[in-house]
Structures are given as structure tokens and as C-alpha cells.
Residue frames as qw, qx, qy, qz and C-alpha x, y, z in Angstrom:
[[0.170, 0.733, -0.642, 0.149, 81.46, 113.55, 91.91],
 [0.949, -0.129, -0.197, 0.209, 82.81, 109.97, 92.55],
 [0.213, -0.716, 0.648, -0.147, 86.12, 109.76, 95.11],
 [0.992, -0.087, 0.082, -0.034, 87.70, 106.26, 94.44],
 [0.525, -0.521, 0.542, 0.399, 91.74, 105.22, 94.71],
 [0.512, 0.672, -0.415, -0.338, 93.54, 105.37, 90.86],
 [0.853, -0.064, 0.464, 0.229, 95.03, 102.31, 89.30],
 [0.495, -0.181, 0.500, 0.687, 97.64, 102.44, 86.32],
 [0.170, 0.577, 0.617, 0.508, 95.00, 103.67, 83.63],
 [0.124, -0.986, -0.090, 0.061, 94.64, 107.01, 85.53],
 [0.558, -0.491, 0.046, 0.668, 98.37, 107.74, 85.30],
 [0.372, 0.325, 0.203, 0.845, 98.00, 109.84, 82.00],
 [0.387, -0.840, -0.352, -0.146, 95.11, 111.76, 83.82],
 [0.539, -0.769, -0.303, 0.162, 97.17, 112.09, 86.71],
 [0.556, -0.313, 0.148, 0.756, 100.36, 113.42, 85.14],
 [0.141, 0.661, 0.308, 0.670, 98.38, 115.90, 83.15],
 [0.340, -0.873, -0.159, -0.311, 97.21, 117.42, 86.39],
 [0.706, -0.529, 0.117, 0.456, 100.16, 117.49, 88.05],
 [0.481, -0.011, 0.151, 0.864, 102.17, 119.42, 85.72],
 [0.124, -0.741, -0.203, -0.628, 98.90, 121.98, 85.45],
 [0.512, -0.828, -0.207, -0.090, 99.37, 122.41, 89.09],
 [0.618, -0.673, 0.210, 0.347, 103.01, 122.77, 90.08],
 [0.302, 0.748, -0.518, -0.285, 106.26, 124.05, 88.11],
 [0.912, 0.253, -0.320, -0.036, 108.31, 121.66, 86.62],
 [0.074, 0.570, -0.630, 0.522, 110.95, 121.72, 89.53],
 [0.390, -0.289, 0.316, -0.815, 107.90, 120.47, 91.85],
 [0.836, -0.056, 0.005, -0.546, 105.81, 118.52, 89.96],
 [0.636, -0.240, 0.728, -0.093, 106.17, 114.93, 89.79],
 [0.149, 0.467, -0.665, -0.563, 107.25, 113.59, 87.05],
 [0.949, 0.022, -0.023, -0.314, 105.00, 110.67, 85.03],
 [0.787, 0.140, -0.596, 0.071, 107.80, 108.16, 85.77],
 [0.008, 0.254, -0.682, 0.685, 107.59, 108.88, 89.31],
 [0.608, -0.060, 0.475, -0.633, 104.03, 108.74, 89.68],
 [0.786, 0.214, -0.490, -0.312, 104.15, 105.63, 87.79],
 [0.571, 0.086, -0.792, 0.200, 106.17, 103.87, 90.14],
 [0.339, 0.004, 0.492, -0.802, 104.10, 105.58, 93.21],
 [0.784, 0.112, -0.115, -0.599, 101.03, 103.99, 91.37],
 [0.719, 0.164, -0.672, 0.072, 102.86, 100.19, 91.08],
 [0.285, 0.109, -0.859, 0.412, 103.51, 100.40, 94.83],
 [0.052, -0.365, -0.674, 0.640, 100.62, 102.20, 96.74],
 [0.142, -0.386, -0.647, -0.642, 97.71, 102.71, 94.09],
 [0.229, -0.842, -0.442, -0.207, 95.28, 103.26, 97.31],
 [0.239, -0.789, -0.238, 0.514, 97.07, 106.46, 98.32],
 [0.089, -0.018, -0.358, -0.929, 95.95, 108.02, 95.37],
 [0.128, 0.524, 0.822, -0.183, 92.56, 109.24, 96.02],
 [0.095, 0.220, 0.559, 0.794, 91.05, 110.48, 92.91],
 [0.391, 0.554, 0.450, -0.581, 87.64, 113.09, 92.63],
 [0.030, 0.183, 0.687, 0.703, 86.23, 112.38, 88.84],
 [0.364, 0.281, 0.056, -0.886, 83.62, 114.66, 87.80],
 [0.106, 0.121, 0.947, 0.280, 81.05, 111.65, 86.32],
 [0.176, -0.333, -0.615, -0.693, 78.37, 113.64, 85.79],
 [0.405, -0.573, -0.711, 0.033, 75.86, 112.54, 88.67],
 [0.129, -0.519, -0.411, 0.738, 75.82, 116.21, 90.04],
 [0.292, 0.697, 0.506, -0.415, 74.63, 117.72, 86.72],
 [0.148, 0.753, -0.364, -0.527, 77.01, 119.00, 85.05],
 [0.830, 0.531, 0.092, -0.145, 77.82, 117.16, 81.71],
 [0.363, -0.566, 0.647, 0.360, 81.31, 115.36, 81.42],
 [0.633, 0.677, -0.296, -0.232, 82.44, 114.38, 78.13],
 [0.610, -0.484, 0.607, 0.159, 85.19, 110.47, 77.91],
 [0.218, 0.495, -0.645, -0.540, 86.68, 109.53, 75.26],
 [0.848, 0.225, -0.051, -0.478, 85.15, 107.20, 73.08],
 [0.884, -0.294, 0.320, 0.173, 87.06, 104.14, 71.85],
 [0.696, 0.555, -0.026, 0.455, 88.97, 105.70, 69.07],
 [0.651, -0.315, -0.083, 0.686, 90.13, 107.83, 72.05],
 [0.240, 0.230, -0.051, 0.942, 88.71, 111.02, 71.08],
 [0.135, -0.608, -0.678, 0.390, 86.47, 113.04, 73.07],
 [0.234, 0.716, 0.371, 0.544, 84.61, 116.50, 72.56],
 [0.617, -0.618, -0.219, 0.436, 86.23, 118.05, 75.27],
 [0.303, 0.923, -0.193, 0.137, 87.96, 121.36, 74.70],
 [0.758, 0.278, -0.414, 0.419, 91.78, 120.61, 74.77],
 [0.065, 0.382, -0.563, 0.730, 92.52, 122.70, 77.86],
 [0.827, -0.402, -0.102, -0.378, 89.36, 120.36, 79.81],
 [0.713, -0.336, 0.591, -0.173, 90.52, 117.89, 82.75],
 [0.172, 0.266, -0.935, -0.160, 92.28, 114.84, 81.44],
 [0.833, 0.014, -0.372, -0.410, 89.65, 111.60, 80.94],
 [0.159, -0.355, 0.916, -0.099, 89.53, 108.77, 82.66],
 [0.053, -0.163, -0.941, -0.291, 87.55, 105.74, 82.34],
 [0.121, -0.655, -0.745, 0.018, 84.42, 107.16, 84.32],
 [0.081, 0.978, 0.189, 0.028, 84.61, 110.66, 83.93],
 [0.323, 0.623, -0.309, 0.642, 87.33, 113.66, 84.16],
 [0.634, -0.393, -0.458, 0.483, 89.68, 113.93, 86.90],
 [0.116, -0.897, -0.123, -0.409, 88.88, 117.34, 88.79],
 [0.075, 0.601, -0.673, 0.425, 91.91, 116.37, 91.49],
 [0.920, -0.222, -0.320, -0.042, 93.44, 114.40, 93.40],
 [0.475, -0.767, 0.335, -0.271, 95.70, 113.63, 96.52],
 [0.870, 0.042, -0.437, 0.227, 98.69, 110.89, 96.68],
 [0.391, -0.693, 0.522, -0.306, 101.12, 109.78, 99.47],
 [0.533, 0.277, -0.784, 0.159, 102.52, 107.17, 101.38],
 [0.725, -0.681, 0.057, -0.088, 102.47, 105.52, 104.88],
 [0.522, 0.408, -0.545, 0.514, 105.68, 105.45, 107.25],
 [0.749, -0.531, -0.369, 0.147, 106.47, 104.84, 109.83],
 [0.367, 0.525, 0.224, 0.735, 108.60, 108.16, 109.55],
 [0.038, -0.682, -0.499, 0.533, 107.61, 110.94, 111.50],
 [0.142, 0.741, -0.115, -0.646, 108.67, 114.02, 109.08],
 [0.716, 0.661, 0.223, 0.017, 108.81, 114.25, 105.14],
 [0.266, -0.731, 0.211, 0.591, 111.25, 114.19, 103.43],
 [0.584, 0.595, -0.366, -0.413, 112.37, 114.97, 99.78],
 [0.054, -0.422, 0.887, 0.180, 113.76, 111.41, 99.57],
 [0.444, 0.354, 0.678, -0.466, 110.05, 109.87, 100.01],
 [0.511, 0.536, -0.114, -0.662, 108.73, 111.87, 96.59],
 [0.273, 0.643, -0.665, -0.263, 111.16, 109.47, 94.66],
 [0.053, 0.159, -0.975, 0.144, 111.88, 105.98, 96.48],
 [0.694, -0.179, -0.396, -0.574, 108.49, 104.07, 96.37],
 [0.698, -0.025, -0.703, 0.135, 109.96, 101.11, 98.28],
 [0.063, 0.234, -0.361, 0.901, 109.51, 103.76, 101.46],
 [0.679, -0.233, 0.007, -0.696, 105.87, 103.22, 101.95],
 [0.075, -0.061, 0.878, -0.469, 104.86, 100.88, 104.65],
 [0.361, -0.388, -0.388, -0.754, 101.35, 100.11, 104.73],
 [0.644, -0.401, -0.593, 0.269, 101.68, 98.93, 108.37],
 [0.371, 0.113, -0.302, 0.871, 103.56, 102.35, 108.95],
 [0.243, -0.400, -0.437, 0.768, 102.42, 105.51, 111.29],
 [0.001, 0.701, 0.146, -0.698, 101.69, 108.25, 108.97],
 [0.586, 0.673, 0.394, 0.221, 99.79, 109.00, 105.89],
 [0.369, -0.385, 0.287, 0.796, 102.11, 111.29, 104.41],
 [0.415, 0.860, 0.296, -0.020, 100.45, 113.84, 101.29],
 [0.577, -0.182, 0.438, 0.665, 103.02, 114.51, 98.47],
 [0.033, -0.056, 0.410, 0.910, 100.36, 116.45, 96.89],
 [0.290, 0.612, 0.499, -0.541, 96.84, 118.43, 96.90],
 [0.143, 0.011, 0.737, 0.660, 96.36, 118.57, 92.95],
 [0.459, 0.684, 0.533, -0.193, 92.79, 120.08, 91.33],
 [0.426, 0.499, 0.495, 0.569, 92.75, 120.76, 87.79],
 [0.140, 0.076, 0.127, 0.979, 92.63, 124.48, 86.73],
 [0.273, -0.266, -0.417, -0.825, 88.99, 124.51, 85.86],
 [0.648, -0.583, -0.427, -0.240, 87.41, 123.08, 88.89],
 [0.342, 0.017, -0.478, 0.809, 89.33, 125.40, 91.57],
 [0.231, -0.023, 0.259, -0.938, 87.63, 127.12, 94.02],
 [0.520, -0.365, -0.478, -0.606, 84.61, 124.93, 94.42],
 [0.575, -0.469, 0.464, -0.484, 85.85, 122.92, 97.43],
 [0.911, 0.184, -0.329, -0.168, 86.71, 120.12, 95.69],
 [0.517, 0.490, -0.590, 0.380, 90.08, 119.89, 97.05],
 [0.232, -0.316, 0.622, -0.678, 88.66, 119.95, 100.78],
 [0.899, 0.021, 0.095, -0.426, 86.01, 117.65, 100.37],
 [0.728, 0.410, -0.535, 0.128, 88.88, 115.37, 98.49],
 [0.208, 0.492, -0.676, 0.508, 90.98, 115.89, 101.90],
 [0.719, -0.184, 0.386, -0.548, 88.17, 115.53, 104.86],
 [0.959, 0.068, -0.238, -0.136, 88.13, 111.72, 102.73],
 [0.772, 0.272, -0.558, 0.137, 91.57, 111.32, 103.35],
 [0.025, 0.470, -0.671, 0.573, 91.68, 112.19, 106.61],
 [0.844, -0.184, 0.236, -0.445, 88.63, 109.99, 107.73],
 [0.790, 0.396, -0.468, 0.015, 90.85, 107.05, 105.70],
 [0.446, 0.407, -0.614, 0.508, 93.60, 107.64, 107.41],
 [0.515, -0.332, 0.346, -0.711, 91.74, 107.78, 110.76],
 [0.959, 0.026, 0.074, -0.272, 89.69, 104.64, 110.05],
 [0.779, 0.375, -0.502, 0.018, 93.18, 103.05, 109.11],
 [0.785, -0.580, -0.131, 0.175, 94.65, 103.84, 112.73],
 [0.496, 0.382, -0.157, 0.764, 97.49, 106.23, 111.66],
 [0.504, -0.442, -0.315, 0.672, 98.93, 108.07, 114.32],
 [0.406, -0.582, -0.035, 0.704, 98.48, 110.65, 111.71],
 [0.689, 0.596, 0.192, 0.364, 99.36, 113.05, 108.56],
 [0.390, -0.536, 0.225, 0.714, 102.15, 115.00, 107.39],
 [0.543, 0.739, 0.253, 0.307, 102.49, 117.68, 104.41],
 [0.502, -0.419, -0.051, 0.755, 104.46, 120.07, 103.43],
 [0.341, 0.772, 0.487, 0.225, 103.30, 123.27, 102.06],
 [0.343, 0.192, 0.091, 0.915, 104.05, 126.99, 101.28],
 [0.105, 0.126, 0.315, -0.935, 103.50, 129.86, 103.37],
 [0.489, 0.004, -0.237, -0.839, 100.26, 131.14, 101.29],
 [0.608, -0.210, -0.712, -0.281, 98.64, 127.28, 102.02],
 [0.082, -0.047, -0.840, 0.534, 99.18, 127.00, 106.33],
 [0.475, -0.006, 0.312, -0.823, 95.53, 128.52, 106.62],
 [0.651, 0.146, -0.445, -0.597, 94.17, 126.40, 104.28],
 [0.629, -0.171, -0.728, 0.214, 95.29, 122.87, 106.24],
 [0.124, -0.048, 0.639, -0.758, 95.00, 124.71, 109.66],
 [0.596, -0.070, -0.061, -0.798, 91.09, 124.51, 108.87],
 [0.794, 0.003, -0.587, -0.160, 91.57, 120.74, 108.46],
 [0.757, -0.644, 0.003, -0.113, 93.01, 120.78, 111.72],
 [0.717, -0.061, -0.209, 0.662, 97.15, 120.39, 111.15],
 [0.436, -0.857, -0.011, 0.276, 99.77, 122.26, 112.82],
 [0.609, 0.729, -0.221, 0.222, 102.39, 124.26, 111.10],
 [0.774, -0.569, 0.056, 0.273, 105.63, 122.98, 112.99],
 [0.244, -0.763, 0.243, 0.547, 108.04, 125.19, 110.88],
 [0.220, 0.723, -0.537, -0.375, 110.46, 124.70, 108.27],
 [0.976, -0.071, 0.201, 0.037, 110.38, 121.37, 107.16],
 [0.370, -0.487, 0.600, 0.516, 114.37, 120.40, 105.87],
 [0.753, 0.324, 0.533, 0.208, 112.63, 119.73, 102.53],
 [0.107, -0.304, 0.471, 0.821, 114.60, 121.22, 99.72],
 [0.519, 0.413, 0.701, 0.261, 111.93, 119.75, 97.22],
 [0.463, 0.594, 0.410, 0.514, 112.37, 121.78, 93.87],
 [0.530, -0.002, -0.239, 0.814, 114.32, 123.92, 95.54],
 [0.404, -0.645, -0.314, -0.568, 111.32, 125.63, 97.46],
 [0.014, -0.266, 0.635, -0.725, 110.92, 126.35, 101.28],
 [0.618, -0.361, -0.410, -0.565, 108.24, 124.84, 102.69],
 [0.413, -0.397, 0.491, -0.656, 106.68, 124.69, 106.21],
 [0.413, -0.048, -0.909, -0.010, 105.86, 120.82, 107.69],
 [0.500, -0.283, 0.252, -0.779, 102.47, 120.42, 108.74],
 [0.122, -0.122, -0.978, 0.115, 100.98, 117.45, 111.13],
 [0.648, -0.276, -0.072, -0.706, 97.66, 116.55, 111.81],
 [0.051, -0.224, 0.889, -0.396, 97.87, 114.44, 114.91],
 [0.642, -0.430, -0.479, -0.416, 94.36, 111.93, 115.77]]
């Protein structure tokens, strides 16, 4: 598994997985994470399955087909994307649902890596991909000198980030896709 930041050629990838992972109320739309890619390409931090652990990925060729079964991970240039993790920095303390939308919000000078989404494809759940994916971004965001992260997640997820070490501080005020969802920090 390679972990490297996405650039504009990963947005069909990334808007395939995103709509396999969240309803359409939720997910992010591909002209959102298009302009989330134009402003702050490295807080998207991609895990592509390239082979080098054993298993046998399949990329499209240059006519652009591939022998992939149609319900496989989306393709990118060096292998299939098995998930990934975007955000922002701010200088912000709390998330809100205006952030998802407004690119021009991210600071890269700012306080807090903010995480707009914990995305793994269908077929490579439950290996640990998604926690290995996170531990990166929280050493990032560590090594960058943030004060921090913020998410916001749903009930059934608080264990899962408590392990990383945030703190569920309640109810966040986000409305996003008209969902309830608890606002967790992880403080360095």
C-alpha cells in the first residue's frame, strides 16, 4: 500500500468512493471535491493498493479499460484507491457545515486539521486500512504544528476515533445532510 496526497487526476477515483461510502445527502459531491482538490490537494491523503503487498491490482491501460470487475475500487494512475481522508486547516476551532462547501476557508497557516471525511472503498473494509490511513494524518498534522484535529462523526464511530486518541465533546451544531453528529478533537 502506497499513502501519498491526490492531485486532480484522482478526482474520478475519489468521487467514486465517496458516494460508495455515504448517502447522497452526505456525500460530497464531485464538484465539491473538485474545488477542495484546486485549493488544498495535500489534505487529501490517499491509500492506493499498488500491489507491493501481494495482492494483484489491475489500472487501466491506455484505452482506459482495465480487467477489474465493475464493482472493484476506482483506478488511479498507480494502483486502486482503497480510501482516503480529506480536510482543511483553520484557524477555526469547531466544524462547521459551511467548511464542506467554501474552499477559500482553508488556511494553511491555520490551527486545525479539520477531517471532512474517513472514506475506504467497500471491498477493502475491515483490514485497518482506514486507521493506518489516519495514524498518517495525525503524525502530519503533528509534524505540521497544528494545535490539532477536529471531526465530526455518528454515534456508532466515537469508539473508533477515541482509540486514536480524540474526545467526543458532544453535539457538534452540524446539520450536514441533515444528520446529528457528535464533534470530536484530538488535542497535541
Amino acid at each position: 500500500m502506497l499513502i501519498r496526497h491526490a492531485t486532480m487526476d484522482d478526482l474520478p477515483a475519489i468521487s467514486a468512493v465517496e458516494a460508495a461510502c455515504f448517502p447522497a445527502a452526505e456525500a460530497a459531491s464531485a464538484d465539491a471535491l473538485r474545488n477542495r482538490l484546486a485549493v488544498y490537494p495535500e489534505c487529501f491523503w490517499l491509500m492506493i493498493d499498488d500491489g507491493n503487498d501481494g495482492t494483484a491490482v489491475s489500472v487501466s491501460d491506455d484505452a482506459g479499460t482495465t480487467d477489474a470487475a465493475d464493482d472493484a475500487s476506482p483506478a488511479t494512475a498507480d494502483g486502486r484507491l482503497a480510501a482516503f481522508i480529506n480536510g482543511f486547516v483553520t484557524d477555526s476551532p469547531d466544524l462547521t457545515d459551511d467548511m464542506y462547501d467554501d474552499a477559500s476557508l482553508h488556511d494553511p497557516q491555520g490551527a486545525w486539521q479539520m477531517v471532512f471525511g474517513v472514506d475506504t472503498a467497500p471491498e477493502y473494509r475491515h483490514h485497518g486500512y482506514a486507521s493506518a490511513l489516519m495514524r498518517r494524518v495525525i503524525a502530519d498534522a503533528r509534524q505540521a504544528g497544528r494545535a490539532g484535529l477536529v471531526l465530526t462523526c455518528k454515534d456508532r464511530l466515537i469508539g473508533f476515533y477515541e482509540r486514536f486518541g480524540y474526545v467526543d465533546e458532544g453535539m457538534s451544531s452540524s446539520t450536514h445532510g441533515n444528520v446529528a453528529w457528535h464533534q470530536m478533537r484530538l488535542r497535541f
